[in-house]
DSSP file (Angstrom, degrees, kcal/mol; ACC not computed):
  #  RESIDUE AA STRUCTURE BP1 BP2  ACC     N-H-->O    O-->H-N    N-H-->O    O-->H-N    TCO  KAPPA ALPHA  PHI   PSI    X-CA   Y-CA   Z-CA
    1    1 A X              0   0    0      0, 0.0     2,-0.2     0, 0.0     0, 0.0   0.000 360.0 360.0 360.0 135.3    0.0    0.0    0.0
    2    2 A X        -     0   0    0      0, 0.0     2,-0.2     0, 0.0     0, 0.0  -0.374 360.0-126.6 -86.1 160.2    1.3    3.3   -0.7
    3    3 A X        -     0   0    0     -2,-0.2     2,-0.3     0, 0.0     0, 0.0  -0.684  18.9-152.0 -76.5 148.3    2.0    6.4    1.5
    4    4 A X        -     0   0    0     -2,-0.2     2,-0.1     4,-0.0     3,-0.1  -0.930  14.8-139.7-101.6 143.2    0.3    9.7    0.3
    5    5 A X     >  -     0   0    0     -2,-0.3     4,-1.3    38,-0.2    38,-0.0  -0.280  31.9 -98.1 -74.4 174.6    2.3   12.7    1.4
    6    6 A X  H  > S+     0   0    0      1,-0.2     4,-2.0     2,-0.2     5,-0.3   0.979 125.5  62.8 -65.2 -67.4    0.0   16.0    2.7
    7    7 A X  H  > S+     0   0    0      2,-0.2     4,-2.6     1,-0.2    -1,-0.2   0.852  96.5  45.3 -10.1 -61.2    0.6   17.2   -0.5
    8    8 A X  H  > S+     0   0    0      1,-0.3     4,-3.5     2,-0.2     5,-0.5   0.992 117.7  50.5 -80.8 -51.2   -1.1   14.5   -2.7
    9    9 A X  H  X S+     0   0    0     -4,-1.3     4,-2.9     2,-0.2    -1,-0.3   0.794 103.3  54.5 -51.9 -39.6   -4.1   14.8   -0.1
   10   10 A X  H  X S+     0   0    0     -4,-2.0     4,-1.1     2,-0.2     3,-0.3   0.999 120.4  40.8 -47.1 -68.7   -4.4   18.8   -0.2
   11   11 A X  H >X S+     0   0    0     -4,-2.6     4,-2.4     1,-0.3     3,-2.2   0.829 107.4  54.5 -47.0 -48.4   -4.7   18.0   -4.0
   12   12 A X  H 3X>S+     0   0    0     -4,-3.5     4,-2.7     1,-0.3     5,-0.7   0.844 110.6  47.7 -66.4 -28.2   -6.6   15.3   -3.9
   13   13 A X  I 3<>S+     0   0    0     -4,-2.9     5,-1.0    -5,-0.5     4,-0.4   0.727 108.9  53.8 -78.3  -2.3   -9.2   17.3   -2.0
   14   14 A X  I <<5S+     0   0    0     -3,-2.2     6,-3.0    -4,-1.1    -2,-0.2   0.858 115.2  42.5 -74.3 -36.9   -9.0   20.2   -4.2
   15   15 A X  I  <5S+     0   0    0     -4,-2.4    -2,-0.1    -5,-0.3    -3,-0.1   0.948 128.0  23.2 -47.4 -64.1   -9.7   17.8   -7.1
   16   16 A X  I  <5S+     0   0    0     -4,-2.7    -3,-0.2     2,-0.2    -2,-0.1   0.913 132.9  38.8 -92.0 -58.9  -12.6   15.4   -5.8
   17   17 A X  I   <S+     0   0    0     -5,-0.7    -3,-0.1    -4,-0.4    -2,-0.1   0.970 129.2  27.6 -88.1 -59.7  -14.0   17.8   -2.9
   18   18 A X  S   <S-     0   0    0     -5,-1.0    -3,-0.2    -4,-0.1    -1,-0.2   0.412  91.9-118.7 -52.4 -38.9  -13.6   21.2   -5.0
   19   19 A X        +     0   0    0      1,-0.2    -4,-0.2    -6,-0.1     2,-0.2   0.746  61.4 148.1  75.1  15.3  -13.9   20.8   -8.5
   20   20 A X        -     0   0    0     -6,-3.0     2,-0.2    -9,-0.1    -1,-0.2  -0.671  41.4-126.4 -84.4 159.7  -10.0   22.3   -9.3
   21   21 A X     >  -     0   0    0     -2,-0.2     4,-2.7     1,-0.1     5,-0.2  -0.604  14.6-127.6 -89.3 146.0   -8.0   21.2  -11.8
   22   22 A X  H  > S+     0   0    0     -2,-0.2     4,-4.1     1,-0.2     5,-0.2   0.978 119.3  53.8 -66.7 -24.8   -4.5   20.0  -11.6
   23   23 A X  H  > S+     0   0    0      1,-0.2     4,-1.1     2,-0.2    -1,-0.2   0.827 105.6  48.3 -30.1 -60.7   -4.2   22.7  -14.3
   24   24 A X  H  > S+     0   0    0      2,-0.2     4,-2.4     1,-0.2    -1,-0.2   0.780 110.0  57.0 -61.4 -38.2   -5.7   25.2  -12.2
   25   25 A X  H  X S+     0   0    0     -4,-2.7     4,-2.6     1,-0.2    -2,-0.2   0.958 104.4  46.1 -23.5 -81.9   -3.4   24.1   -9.6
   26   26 A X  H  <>S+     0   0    0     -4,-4.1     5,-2.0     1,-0.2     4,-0.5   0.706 109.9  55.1 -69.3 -21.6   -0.4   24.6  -11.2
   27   27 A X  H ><5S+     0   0    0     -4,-1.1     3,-0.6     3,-0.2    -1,-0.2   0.875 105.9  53.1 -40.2 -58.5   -1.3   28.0  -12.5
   28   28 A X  H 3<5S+     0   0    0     -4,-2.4    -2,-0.2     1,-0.2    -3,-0.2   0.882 114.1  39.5 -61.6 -55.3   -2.1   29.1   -9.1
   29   29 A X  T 3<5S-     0   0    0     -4,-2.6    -1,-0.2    -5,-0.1    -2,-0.2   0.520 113.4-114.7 -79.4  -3.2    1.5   28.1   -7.6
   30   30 A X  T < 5S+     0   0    0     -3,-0.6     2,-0.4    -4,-0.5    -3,-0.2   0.995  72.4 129.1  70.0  60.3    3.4   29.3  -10.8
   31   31 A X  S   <S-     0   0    0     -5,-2.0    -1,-0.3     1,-0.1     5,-0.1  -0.981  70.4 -73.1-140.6 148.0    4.6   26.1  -11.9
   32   32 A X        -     0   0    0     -2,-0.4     7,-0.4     1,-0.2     6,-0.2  -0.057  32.5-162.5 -33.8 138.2    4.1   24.8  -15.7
   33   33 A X    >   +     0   0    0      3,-0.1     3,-1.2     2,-0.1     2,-1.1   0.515  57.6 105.4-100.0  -5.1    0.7   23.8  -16.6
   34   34 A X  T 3  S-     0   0    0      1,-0.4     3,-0.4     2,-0.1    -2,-0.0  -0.578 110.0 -15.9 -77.1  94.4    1.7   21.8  -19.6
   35   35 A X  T 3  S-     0   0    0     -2,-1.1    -1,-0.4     1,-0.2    -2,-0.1   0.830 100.6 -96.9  83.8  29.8    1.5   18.3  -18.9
   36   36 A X  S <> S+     0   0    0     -3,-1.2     4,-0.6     1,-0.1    -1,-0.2   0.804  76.0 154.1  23.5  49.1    1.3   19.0  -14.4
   37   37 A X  H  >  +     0   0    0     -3,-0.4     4,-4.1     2,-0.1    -1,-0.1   0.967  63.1  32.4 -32.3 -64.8    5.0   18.2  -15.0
   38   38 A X  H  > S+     0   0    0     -6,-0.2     4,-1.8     1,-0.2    -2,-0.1   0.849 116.8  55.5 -89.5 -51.6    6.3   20.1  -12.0
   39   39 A X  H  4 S+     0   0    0     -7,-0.4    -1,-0.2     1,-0.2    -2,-0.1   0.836 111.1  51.7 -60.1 -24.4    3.1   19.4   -9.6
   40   40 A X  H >X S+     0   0    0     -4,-0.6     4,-3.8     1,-0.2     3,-2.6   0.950  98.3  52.1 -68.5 -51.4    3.6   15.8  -10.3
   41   41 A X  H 3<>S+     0   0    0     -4,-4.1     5,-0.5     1,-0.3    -2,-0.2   0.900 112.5  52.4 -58.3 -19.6    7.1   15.0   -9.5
   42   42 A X  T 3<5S+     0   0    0     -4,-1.8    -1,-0.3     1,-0.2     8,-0.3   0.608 115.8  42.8 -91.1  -6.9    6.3   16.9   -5.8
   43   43 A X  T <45S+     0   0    0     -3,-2.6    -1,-0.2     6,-0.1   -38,-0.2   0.644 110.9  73.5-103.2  -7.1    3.1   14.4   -5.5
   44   44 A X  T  <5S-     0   0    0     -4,-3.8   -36,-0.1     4,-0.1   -39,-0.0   0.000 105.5 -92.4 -81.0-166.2    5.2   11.3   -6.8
   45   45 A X  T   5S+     0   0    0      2,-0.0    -3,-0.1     0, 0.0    -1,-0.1   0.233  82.8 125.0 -88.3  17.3    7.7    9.5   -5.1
   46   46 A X  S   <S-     0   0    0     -5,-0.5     0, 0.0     2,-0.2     0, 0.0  -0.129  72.4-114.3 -83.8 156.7   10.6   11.7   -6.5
   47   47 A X  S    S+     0   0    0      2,-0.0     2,-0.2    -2,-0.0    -1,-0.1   0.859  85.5 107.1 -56.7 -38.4   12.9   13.2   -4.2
   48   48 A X        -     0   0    0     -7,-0.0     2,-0.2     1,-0.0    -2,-0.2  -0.419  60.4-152.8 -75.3 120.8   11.8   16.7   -5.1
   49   49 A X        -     0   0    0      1,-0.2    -7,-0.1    -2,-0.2    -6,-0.1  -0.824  29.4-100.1-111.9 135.6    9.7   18.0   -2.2
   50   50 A X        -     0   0    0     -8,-0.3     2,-0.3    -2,-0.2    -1,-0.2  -0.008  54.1-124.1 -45.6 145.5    6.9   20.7   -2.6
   51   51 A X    >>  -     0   0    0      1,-0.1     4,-3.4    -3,-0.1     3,-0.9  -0.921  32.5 -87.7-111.9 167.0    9.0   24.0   -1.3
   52   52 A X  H 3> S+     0   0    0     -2,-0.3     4,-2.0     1,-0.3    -1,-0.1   0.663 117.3  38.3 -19.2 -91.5    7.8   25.8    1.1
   53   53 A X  H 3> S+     0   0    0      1,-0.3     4,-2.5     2,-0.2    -1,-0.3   0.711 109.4  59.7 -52.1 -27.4    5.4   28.5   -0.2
   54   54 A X  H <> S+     0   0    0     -3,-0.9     4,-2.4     2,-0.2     5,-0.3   0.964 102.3  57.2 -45.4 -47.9    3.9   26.2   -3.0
   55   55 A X  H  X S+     0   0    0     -4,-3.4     4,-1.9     1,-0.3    -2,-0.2   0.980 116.5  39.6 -62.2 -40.3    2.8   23.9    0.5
   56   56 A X  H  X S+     0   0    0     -4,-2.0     4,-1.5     1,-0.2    -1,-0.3   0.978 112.2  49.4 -80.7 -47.1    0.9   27.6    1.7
   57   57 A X  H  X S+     0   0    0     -4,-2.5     4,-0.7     2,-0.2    -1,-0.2   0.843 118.9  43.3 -73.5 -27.2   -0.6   28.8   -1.5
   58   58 A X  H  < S+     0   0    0     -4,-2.4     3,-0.4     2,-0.2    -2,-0.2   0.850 117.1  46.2 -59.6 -40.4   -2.1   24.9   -1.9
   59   59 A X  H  <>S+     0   0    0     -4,-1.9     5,-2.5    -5,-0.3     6,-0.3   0.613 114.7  48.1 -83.4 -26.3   -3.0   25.0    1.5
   60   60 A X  H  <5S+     0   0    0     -4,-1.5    -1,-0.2     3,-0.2    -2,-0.2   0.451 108.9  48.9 -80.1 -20.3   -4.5   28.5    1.0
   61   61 A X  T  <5S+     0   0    0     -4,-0.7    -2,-0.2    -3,-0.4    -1,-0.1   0.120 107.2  57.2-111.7  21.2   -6.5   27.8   -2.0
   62   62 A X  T   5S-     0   0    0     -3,-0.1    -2,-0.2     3,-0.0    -3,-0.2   0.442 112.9-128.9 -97.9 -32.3   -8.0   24.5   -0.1
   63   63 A X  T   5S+     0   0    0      2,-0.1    -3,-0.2    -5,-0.1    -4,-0.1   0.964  75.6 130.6  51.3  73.1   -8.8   27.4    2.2
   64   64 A X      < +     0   0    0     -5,-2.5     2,-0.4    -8,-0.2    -4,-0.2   0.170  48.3  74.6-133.1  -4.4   -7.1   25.0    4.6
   65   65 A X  S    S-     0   0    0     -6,-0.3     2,-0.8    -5,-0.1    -1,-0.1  -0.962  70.4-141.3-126.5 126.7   -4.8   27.6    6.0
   66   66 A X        -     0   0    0     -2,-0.4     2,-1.1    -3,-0.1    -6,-0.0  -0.677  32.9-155.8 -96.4  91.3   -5.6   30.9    8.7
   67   67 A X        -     0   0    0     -2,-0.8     2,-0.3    -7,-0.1    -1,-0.1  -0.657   6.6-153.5 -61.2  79.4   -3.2   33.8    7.0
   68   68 A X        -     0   0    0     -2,-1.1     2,-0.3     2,-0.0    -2,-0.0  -0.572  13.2-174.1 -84.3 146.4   -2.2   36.3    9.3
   69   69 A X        -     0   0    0     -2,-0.3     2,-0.4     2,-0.0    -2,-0.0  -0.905  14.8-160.5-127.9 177.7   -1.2   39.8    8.7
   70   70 A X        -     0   0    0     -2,-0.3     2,-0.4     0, 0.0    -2,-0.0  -0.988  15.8-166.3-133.4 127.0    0.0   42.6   10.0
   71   71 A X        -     0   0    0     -2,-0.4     3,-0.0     1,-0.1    -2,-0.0  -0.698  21.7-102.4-127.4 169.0   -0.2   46.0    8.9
   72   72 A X        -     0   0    0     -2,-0.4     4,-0.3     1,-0.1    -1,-0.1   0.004  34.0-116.6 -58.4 170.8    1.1   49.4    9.4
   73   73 A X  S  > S+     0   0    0      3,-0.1     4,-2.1     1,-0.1     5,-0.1   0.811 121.8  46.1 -81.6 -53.6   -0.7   52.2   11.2
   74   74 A X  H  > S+     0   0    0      2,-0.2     4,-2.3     3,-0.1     2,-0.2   0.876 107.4  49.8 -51.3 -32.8   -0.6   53.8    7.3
   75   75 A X  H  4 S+     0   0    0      2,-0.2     2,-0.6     3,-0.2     3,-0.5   0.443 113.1  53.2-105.4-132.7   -1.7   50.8    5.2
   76   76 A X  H  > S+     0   0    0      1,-0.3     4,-4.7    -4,-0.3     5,-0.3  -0.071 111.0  48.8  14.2 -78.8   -4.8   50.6    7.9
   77   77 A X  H >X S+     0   0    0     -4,-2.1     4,-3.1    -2,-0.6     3,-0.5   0.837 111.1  45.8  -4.6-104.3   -5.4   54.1    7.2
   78   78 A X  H 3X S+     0   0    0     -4,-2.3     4,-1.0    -3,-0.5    -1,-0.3   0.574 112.6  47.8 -17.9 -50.0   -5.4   53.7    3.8
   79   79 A X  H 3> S+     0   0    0     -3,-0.3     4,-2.2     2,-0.2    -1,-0.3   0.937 110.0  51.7 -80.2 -48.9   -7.5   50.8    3.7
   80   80 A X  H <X S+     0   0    0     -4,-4.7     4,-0.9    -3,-0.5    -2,-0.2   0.996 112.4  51.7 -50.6 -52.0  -10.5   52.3    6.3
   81   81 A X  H >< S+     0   0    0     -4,-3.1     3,-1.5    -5,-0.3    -1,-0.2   0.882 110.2  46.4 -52.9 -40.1  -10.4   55.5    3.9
   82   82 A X  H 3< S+     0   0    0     -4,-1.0    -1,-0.2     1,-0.3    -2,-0.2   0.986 110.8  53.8 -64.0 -58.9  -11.0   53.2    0.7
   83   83 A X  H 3<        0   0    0     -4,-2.2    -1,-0.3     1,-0.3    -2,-0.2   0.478 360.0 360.0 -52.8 -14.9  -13.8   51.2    2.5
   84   84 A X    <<        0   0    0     -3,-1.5    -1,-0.3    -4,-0.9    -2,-0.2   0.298 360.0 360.0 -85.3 360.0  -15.7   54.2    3.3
């Protein structure tokens, strides 16, 4: 029986759960879409491990991840005046 990394399961739930594409996927993280080259070999058994910020923008477009930020007294500002 095989292992799935967290990886192949974030996808798989994007896929199955979600209705994304691996396409869409790889579009979203900036990796080739042509053939899900680059998004495979990090869900296969290859050596080559998802880096770091791919694993949060998949995990963020699962909506599977709580993104904080923190902003300036200025960029606050800025944003209450827009909203008004």
């Amino acid at each position: 029986m095989a292992v799935l990394c967290l990886s192949q399961y974030v996808v798989t739930y994007l896929i199955e759960t979600i209705g994304v594409s691996k396409t869409d996927i790889s579009t979203h993280l900036g990796v080739t879409a042509k053939g899900n080259r680059t998004l495979n070999n990090w869900l296969g058994n290859s050596e080559q491990q998802i880096p770091y910020t791919a694993w949060r923008k998949l995990l963020s477009l699962a909506g599977l991840s709580i993104d904080l930020m923190v902003l300036s007294v200025r960029a606050e500002g800025l944003l209450a005046r827009k909203a008004k």
